[in-house]
GURO-301651 format. One line per 5 residues: number of its first residue (from 1); their letters; for each residue x negated, y negated, z negated of C-alpha. Coordinates in steps of 0.001 Angstrom, whole numbers, plus 524288, in hexadecimal, padded with zeros to 5 digits. Layout:
N
NUM> A> X,Y,Z  ...
This chain:
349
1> XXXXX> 91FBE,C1350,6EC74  91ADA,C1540,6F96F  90B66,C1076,6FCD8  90CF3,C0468,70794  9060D,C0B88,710BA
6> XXXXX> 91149,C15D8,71207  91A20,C0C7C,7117C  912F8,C0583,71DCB  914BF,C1391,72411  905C1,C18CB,7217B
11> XXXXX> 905D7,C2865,71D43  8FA25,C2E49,715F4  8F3FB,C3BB8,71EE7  8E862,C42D6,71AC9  8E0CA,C4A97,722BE
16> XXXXX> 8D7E2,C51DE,71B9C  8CE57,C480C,71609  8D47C,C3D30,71D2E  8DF78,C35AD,717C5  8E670,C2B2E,71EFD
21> XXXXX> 8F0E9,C20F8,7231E  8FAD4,C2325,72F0C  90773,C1B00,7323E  90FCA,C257A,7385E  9186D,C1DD3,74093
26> XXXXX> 90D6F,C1A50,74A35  907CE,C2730,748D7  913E8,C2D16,74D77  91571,C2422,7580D  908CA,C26BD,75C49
31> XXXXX> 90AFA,C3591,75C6B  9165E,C3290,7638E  910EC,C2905,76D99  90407,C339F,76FDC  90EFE,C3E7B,77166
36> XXXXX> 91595,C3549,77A68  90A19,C32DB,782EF  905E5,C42DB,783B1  913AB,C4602,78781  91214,C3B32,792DA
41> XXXXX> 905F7,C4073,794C3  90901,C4F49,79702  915DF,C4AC1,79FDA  90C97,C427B,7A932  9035A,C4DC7,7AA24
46> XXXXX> 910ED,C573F,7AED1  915B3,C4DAA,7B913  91106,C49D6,7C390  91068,C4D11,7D408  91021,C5B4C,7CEC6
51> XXXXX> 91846,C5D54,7C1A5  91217,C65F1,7B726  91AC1,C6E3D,7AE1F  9196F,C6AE7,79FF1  91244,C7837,79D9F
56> XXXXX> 908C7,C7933,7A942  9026E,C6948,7A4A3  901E3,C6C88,796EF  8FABC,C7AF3,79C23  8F203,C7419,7A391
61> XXXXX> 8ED4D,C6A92,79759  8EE72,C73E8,78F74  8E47D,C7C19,7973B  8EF74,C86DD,79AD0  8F357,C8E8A,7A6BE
66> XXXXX> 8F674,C83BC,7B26D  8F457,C84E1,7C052  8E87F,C7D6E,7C48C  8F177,C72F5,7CC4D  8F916,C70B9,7BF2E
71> XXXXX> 8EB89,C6F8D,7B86C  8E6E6,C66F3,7C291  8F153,C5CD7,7C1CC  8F0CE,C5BFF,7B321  8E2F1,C5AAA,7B075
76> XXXXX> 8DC93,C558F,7B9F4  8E634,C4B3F,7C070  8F0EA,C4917,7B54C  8E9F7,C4AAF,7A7C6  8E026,C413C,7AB49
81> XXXXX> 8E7BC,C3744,7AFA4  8F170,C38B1,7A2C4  8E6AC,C38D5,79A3C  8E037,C2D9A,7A04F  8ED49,C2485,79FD9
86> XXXXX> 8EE4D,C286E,791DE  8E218,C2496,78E76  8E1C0,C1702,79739  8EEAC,C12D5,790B0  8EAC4,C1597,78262
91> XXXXX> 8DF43,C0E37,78626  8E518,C01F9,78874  8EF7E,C0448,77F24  8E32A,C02D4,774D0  8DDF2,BF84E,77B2B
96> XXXXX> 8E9E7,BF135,77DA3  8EDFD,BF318,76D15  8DECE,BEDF1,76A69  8E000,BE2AE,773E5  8EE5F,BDD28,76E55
101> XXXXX> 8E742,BE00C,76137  8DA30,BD835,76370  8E454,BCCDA,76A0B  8EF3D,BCBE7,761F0  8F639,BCBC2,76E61
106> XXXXX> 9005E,BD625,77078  8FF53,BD1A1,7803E  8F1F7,BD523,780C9  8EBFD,BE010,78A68  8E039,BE5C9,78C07
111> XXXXX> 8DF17,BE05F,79792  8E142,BD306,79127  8D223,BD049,7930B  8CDF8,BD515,7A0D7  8C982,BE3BB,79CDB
116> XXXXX> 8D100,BE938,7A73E  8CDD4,BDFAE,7B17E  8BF65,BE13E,7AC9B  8C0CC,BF07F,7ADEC  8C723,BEF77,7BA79
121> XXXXX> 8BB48,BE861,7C08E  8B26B,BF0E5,7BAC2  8B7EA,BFE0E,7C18D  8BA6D,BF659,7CD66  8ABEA,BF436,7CE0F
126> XXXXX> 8A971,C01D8,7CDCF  8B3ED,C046B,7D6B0  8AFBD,BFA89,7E116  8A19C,BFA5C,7DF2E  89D5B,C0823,7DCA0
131> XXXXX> 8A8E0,C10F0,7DFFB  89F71,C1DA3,7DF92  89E45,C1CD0,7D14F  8A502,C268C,7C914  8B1C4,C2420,7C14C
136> XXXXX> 8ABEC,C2253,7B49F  8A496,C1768,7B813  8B38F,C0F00,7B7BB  8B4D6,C0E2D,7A9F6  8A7D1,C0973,7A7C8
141> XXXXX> 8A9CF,BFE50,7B294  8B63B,BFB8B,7AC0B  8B1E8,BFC06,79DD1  8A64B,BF2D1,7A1BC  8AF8B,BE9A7,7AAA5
146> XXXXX> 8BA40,BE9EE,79F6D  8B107,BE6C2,793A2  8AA6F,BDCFA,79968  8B674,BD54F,79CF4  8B993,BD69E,78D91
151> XXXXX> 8AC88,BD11E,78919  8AE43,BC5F9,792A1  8BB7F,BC371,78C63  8B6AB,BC49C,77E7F  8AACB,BBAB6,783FE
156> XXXXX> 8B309,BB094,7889B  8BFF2,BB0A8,77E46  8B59B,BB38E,7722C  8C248,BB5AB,76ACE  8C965,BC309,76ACF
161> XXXXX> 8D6DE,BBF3C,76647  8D8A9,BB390,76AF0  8E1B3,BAD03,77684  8D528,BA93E,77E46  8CE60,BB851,77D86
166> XXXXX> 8DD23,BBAEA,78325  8DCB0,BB120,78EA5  8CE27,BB296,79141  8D250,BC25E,793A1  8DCAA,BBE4F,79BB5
171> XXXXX> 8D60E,BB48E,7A498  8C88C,BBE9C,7A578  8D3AF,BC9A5,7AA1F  8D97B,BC06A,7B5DB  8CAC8,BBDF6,7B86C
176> XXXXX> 8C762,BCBC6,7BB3F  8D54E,BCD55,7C0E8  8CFD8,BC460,7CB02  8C21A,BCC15,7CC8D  8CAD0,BD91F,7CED7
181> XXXXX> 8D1F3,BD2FC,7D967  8C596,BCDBE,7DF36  8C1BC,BDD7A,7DF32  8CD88,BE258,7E4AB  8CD26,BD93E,7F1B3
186> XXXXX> 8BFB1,BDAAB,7F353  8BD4D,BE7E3,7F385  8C0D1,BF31D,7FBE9  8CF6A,BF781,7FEF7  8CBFA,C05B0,7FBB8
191> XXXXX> 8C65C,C0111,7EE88  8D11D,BF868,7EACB  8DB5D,C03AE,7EDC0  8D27D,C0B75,7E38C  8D376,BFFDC,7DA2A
196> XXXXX> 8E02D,BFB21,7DA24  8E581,C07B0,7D70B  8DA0F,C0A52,7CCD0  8DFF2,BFB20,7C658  8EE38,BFE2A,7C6FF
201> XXXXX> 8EACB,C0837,7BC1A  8EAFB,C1516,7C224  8E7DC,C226F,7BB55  8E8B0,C299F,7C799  8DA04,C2BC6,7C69E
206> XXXXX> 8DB4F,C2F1A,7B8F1  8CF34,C3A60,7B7C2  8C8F8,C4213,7ADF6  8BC6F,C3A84,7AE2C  8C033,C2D82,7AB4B
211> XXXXX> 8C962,C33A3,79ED2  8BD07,C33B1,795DC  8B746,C26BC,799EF  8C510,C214B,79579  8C5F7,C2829,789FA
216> XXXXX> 8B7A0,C2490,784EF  8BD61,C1659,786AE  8C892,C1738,78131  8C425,C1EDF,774F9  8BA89,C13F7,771F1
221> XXXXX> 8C4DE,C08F0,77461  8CD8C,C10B9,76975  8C48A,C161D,75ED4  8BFA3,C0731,75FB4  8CD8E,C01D9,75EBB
226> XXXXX> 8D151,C0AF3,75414  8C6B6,C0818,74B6B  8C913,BFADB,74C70  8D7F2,BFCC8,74B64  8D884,BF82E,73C65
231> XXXXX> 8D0FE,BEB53,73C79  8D82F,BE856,748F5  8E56A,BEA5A,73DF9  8DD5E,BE1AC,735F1  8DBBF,BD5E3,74292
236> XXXXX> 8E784,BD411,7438D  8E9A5,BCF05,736F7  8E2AA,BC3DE,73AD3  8D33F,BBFE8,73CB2  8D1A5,BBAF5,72F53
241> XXXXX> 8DA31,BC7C2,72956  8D19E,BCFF3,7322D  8C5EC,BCA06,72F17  8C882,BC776,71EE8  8CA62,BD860,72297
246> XXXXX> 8BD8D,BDAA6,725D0  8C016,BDB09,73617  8B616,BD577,73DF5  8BFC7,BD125,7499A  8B560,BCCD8,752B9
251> XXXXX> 8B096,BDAE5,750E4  8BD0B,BE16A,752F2  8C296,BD995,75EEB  8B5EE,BDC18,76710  8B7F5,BEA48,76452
256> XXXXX> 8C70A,BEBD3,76613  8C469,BE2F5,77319  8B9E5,BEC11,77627  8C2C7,BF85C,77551  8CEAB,BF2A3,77C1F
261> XXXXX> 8C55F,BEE0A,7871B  8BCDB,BFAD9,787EC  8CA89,C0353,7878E  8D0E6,BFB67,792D3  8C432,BFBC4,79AD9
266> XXXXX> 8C539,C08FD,79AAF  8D109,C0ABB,79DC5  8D177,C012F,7A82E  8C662,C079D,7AE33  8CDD1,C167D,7AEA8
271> XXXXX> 8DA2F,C1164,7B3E3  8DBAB,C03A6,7B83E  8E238,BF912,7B151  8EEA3,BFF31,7AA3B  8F567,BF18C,7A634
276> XXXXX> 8FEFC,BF002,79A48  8FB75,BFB9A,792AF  8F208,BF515,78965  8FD73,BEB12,7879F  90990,BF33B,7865B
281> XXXXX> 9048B,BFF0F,77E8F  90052,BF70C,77172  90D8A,BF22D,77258  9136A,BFFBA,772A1  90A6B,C0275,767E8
286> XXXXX> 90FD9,BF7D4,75F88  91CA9,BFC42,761D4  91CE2,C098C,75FD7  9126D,C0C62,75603  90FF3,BFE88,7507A
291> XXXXX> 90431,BFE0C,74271  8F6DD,BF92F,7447D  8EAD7,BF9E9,74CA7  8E9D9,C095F,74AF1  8F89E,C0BF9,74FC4
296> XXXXX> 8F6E0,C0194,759BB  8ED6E,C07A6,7605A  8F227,C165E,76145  900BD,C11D7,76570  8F8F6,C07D5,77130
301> XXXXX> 8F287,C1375,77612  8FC6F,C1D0A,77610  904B2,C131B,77C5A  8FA99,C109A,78576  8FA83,C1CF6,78A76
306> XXXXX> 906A3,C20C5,78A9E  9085B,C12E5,79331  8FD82,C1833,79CAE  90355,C2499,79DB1  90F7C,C21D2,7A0FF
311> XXXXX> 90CD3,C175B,7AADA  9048A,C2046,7B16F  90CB3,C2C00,7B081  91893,C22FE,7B620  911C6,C1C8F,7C244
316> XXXXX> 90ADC,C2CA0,7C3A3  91938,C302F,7C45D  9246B,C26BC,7C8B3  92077,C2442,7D6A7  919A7,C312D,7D886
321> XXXXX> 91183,C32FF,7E16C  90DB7,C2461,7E0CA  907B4,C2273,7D49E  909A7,C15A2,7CEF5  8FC19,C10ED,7C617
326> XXXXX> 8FF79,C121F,7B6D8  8F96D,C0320,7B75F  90456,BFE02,7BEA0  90E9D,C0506,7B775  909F1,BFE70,7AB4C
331> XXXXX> 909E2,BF262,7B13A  918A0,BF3E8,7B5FE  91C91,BF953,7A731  9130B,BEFCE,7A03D  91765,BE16B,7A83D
336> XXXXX> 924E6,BE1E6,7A0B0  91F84,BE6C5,793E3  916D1,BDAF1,79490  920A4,BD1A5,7977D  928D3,BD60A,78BAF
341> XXXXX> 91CB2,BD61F,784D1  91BFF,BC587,786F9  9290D,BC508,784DB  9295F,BCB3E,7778B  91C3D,BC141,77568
346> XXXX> 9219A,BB446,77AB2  920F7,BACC9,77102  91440,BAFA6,76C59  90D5F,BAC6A,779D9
């Protein structure tokens, strides 16, 4: 007789010394979704104003014989900017899976609770008030704009899960809505060209340097969310289940908060304010891959970046040479997805 745990789709691996668990359905839909994404990935870096045979781009990453205008074009100008929407998007795809998590809400964004409004004041700051400073000084404006609009959130809600931490998030985000308007008409026309584009979500200034800073970010954000991936299983269950478990919840929300706020920060700060993607790519996830906290997380940022890619990739490419910010092709794509999205959830609002 079969064990329960194959039956549930669990396989035994050893590696060496190491012996454990997989479900191989999500792990093959996450192979597929990562193989997905790299294909994506090496077509956006071919096309372009100048189109790049198959064998000259994979030459020049490969570190092979390329002309130096081929070699040019793919690592510094494209590469970057692929890399960078992959790693935005995967991003919020982990912060949007933590915040629907930590809500019990599958409507809820990471922008549910003014981060990116928070962020977006921060860089503006910088922008405005001290434009001579260098570009790694955004993400710290940002991360220190978007965390404190968190900790004003968690201040005045005091609750994490509940309806009023939702509407206190909502009305703090119209608030600072209001203070980036009060920016925008206030300041200089040059400077609000600079930031409108910069807050429609454009990777067009996707560089090298601000790659790490991202990555630093979003690595914390994930190794945080992963280790916290199985008593996040265990919340669900309930407060009393989770707590009779051994989960301290207060404990765990601050820190899955924490991550989803530090994550989108970041990411705010690099590229703008890329809407929807936090909301859409859990749902993806849930779809296609579907198990816990674990598989949750790897499908929302796969599909996260796959959704960054590709809206950036299609407003890079459809009205060529206008380029179209990947920001407001989400927004175009994500409006309907959201509507369905109430629609599907009528009943329960």
């Amino acid at each position: 007789m079969r064990a329960p745990s194959y039956r549930a789709g669990y396989r035994r691996t050893t590696l060496g010394p190491l012996a454990f668990r997989v479900r191989l359905r999500p792990l093959v839909i996450c192979l597929a979704l990562a193989g997905a994404m790299l294909a994506g990935a090496l077509w956006a870096l071919m096309h372009g104003s100048l189109h790049i045979p198959t064998g000259a781009a994979i030459a020049a990453l490969t570190g092979g014989e390329a002309n130096r205008e081929v070699l040019h074009i793919i690592m510094e100008v494209r590469l970057p900017r692929v890399l960078m929407a992959m790693l935005i998007g995967a991003m919020l795809g982990l912060a949007g899976a933590a915040m629907q998590t930590l809500t019990r809400n599958g409507l809820a964004d990471p922008g549910l609770i003014g981060v990116k409004e928070g962020a977006s004041i921060g860089v503006l700051l910088v922008l405005f008030g001290a434009p001579g400073l260098s570009l790694g000084w955004r993400p710290v404006a940002g991360l220190a704009g978007g965390l404190s609009a968190a900790l004003l959130v968690c201040a005045l809600a005091r609750d994490l899960s509940g309806l009023r931490f939702v509407l206190v998030g909502i009305g703090l985000s119209w608030l600072l809505s209001a203070v980036l308007l009060i920016f925008l008409t206030t300041a200089d026309i040059n400077d609000v060209e600079t930031a409108l584009l910069w807050l429609a979500g454009s990777l067009h200034n996707a560089a090298w340097p601000m790659l790490p800073v991202a990555a630093l970010w979003g690595a914390l954000g994930a190794l945080t969310l992963a280790a916290t991936a199985r008593q996040a299983d265990a919340a669900l269950l309930g407060d009393a289940a989770a707590s009779g478990l051994g989960v301290r919840l207060k404990g765990l929300n601050g820190l899955r908060l924490a991550s989803s706020a530090l994550m989108t920060a970041a990411a705010v700060s690099c590229v703008g304010s890329l809407g929807f993607v936090g909301l859409m790519a859990p749902h993806m996830a849930r779809l296609m891959v579907g198990g816990g906290q674990g598989a949750l997380l790897t499908g929302s940022a796969l599909c996260g970046g796959f959704l960054v890619l590709a809206a950036d990739t299609f407003g890079r490419l459809a009205f060529a040479p206008l380029q179209i910010p990947a920001g407001i092709v989400m927004a175009v794509f994500g409006v309907p997805v959201f509507l369905l999205l109430l629609w599907h959830r009528r009943d329960r609002l």
